[in-house]
C-alpha positions in Angstrom: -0.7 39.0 25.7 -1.2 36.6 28.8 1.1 33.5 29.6 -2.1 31.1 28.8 -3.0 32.9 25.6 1.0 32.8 24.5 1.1 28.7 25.6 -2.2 28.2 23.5 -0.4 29.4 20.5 3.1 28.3 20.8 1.4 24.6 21.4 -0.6 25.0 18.6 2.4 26.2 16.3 4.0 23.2 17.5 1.2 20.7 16.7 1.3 22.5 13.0 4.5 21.6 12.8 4.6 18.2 13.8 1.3 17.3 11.7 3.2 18.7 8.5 6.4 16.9 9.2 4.1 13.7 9.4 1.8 14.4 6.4 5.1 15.2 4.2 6.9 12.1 5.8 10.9 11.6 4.7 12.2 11.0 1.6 11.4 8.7 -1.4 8.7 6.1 -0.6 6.7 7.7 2.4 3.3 6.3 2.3 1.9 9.4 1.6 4.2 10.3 -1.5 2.6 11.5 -4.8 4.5 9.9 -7.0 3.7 6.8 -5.3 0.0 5.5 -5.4 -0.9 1.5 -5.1 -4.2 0.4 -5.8 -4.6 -2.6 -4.2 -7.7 -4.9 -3.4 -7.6 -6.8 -0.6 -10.3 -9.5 -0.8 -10.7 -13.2 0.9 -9.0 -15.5 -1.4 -7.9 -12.4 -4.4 -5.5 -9.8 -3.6 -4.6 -7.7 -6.3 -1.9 -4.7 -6.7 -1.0 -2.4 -9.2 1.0 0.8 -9.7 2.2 2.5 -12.7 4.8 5.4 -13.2 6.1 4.6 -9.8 10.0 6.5 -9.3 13.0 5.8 -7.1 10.8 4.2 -3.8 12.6 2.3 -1.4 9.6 0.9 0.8 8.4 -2.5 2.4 4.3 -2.6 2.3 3.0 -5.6 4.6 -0.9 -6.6 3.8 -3.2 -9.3 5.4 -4.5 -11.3 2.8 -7.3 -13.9 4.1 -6.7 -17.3 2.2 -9.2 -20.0 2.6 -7.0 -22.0 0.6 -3.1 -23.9 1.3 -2.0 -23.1 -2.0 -2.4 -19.8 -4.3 -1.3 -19.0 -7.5 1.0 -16.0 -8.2 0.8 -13.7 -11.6 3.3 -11.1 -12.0 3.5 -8.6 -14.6 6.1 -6.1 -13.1 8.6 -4.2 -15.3 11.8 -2.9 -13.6 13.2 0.0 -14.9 15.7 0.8 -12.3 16.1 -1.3 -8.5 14.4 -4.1 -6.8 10.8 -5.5 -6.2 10.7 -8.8 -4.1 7.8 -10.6 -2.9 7.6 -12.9 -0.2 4.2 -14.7 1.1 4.0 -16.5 4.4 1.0 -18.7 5.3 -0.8 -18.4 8.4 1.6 -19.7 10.5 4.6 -17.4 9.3 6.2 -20.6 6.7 7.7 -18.8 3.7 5.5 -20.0 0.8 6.5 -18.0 -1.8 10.1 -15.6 -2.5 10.2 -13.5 -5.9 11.9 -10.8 -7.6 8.5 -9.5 -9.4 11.4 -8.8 -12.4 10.2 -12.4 -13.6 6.7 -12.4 -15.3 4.8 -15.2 -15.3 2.4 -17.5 -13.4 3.8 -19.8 -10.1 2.5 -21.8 -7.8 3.5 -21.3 -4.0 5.1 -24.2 -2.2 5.4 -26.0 0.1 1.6 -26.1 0.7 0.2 -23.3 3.6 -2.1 -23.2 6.8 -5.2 -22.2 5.5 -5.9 -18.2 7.6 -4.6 -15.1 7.2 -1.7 -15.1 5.0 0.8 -12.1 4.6 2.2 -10.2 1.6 5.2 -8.5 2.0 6.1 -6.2 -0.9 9.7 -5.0 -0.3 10.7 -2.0 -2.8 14.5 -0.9 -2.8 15.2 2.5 -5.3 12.6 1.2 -7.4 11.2 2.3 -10.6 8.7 1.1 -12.6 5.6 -0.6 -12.7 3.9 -3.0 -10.6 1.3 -5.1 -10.9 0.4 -8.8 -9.3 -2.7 -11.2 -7.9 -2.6 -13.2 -5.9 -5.2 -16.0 -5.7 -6.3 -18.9 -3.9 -5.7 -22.1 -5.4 -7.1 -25.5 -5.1 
C-alpha cells in the first residue's frame, strides 16, 4: 500500500468517525435524539409546538418567531411528569415579555407591550419529562 493511498483512508476513517460522533451527539436532549421529536410551526404572527412522550431532556431550543403585533397571547397545555419547562419571550428589541414554567396551563397575555419584529422563543428544558405543547399568537 502507498503513503497516499494509506492517508486517503486513515482521513476518511477519521471523517467517519467524526460525522458519527456528531449525528449521535451527547447525552439526553441532543437535537438529533429519538426520543425527542418537536413539531413546531413557525409562522408570522402563530408559532406552535408540540411534543408528546418526551423523557429526561435537558435542552434550551431558541426560535425566531416574526410578530407583527406588540402583544401575543400565550396557551399552554404542558404536563410535567418529572423536571422543568420554562418559557421566556423577548420582543424585538431583547425586553423580556413573557417568563413561565409551562407546568401552569392556561391562557396569558405577555406584558409589558413589545416592538413589533422578530421576536424570540426560548424553550429551556432541564431533566424533563413529559409532554409539551404551546401557541403562541399575535395579539391585538
Amino acid at each position: 500500500m502507498n503513503i497516499q493511498h494509506s492517508r486517503t483512508l486513515r482521513m476518511a476513517t477519521l471523517f467517519a468517525t467524526l460525522l458519527t460522533l456528531f449525528i449521535t451527539g451527547c447525552g439526553s436532549g441532543s437535537a438529533l435524539n429519538p426520543v425527542f421529536q418537536p413539531q413546531v410551526a413557525n409562522n408570522p404572527d402563530n408559532f406552535q409546538f408540540q411534543s408528546t412522550g418526551v423523557q429526561n431532556v435537558t435542552q434550551t431550543l431558541q426560535y425566531t418567531w416574526p410578530n407583527s403585533g406588540t402583544h401575543a397571547s400565550v396557551n399552554q397545555a404542558t404536563t410535567v411528569t418529572t423536571g422543568s419547562a420554562m418559557l421566556q419571550i423577548r420582543d424585538s428589541q431583547g425586553t423580556v415579555v413573557y417568563n413561565s414554567d409551562l407546568a401552569l396551563n392556561g391562557t396569558f397575555p405577555t406584558a409589558p407591550a413589545g416592538q413589533a419584529g422578530n421576536w424570540t422563543i426560548l424553550l429551556t428544558l432541564s431533566n424533563y419529562s413529559g409532554t409539551l405543547n404551546f401557541r403562541v399568537q399575535m395579539a391585538p
